[in-house]
C-alpha positions as CSV (number, residue, x, y, z in Angstrom):
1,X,109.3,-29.8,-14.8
2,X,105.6,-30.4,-13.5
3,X,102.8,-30.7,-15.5
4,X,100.6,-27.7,-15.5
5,X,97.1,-27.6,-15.4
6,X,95.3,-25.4,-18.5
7,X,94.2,-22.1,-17.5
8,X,90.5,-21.9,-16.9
9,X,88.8,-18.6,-17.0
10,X,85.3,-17.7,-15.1
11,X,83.7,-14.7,-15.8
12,X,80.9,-14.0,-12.9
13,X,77.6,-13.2,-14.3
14,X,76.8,-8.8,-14.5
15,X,73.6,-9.2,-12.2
16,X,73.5,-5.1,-12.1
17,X,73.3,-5.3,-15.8
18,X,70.5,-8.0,-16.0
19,X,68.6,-6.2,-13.6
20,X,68.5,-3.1,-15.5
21,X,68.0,-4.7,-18.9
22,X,71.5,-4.2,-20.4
23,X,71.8,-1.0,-21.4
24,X,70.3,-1.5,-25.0
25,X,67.2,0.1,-24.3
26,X,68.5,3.7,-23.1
27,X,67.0,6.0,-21.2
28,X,63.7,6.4,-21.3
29,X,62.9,9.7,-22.0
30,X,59.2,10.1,-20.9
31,X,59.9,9.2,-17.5
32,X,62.7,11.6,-18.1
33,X,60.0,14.1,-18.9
34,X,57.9,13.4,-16.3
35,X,60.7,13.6,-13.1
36,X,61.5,17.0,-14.8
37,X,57.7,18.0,-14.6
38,X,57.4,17.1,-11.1
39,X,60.5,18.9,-10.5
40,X,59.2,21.8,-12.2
41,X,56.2,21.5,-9.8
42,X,57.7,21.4,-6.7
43,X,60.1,24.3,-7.7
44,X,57.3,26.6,-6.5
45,X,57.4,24.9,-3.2
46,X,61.4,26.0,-2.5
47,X,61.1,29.5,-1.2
48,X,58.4,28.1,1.3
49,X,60.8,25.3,1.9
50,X,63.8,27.2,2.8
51,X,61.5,30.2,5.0
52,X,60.7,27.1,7.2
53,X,64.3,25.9,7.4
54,X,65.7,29.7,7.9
55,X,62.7,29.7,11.0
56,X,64.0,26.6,12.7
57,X,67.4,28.2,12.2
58,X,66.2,31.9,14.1
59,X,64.2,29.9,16.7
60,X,67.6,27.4,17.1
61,X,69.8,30.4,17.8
62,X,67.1,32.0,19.9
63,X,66.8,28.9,22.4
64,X,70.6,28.6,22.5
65,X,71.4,31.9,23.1
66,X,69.2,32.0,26.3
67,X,69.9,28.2,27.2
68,X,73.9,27.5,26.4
69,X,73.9,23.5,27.0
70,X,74.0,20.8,24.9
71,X,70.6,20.1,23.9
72,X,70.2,23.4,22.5
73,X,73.5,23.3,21.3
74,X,72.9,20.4,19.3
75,X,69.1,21.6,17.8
76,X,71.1,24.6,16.3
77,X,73.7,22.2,14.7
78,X,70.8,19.9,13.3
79,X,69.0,23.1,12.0
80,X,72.5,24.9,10.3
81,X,73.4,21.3,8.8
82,X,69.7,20.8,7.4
83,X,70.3,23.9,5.6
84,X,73.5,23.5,4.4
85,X,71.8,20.3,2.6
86,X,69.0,21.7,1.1
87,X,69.6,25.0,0.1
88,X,71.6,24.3,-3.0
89,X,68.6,22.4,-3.9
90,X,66.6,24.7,-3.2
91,X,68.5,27.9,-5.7
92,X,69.9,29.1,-2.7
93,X,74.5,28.1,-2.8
94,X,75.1,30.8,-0.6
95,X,73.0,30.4,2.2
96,X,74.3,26.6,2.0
97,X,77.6,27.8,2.1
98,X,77.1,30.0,5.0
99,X,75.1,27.2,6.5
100,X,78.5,25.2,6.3
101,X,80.5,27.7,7.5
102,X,78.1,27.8,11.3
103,X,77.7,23.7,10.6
104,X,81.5,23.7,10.8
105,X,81.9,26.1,13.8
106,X,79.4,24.4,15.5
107,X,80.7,20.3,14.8
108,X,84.3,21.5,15.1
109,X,84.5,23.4,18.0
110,X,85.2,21.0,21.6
111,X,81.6,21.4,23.3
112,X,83.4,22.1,26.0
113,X,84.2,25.8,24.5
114,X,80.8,27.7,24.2
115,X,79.8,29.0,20.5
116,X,80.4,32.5,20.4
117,X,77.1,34.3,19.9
118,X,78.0,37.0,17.5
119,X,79.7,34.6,15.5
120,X,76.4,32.5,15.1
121,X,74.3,35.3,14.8
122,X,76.5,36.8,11.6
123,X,75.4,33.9,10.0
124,X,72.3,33.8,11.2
125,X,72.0,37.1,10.0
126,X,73.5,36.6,6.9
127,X,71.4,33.9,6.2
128,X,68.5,35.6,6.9
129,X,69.4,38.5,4.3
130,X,70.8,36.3,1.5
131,X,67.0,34.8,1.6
132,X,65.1,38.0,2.0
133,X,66.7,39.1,-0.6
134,X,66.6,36.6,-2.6
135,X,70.5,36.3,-3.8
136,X,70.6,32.8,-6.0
137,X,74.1,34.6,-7.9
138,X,76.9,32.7,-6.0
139,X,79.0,36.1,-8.2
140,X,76.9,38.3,-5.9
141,X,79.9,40.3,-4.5
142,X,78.7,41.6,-1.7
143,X,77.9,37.9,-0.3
144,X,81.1,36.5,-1.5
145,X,82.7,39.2,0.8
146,X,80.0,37.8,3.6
147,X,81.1,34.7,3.1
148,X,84.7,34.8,2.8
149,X,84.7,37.2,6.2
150,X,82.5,34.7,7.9
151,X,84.9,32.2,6.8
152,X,87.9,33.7,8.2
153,X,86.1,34.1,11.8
154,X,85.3,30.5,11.8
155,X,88.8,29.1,10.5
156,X,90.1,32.0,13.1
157,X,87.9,30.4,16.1
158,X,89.2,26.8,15.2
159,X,92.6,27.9,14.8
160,X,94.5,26.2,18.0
161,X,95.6,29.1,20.6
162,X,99.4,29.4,21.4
């Protein structure tokens, strides 16, 4: 039987915990304080924030709808996917889930099959009336039936003919 060598162990150094001064310290709560102050500051900012998004959005649709190609194709996806990203940061889950909903059309649908028009302008529309009237309540019923009909159309536009 051969000799065998002794087992040696190595345990790398935790260079994420050195960094960050291993964890005895804890959170430090005034800087905690401070991000949630700032937060609270730019709160007030949202609703201007999300008008200009739901603007490029209109004036996306608008520039598709009387020039079908790519380009504008593309400045409508950018616009519905910019959306979709911020508005739950914003207070606003259902015009990000609507957002989704026209993201998804848009990036899953071959660009060689044009967008149908009413089918971007329900949730353009739909958009627009979530935020003008200012439904944060993802329970809001009648949006949930927005949403879940605008849903449908989409997963019924994807759905591979027969």
């Amino acid at each position: 039987m051969a000799r065998q060598q002794p087992i040696e162990l190595f345990m790398p150094p935790n260079m994420l915990k050195a960094k960050v001064g291993g964890g005895l310290g804890g959170v430090d709560m005034a800087a905690m304080k401070r991000a949630e102050g700032a937060l609270d500051t730019l709160k007030s900012e949202f609703g201007d924030w999300i008008a200009e998004d739901v603007k490029v959005l209109i004036a996306a649709r608008a520039r598709y709808a009387k020039t079908p190609d790519e380009a504008s194709r593309g400045a409508l996806m950018r616009a519905a996917h910019d959306i979709k990203g911020q508005a739950a940061t914003f207070n606003f889950p259902l015009i990000a889930r609507v957002a989704g909903s026209l993201s998804r059309l848009i990036g899953e649908l071959p660009e060689s099959q044009p967008l149908s028009l009413s089918l971007v302008d329900g949730h353009v529309n739909a958009i627009q009336v979530i935020h003008r009237q200012g439904i944060q309540d993802t329970n809001d019923k009648m949006a949930q039936t927005l949403c879940a009909e605008l849903d449908a159309r989409v997963e019924e536009t994807l759905k591979p003919k027969k």
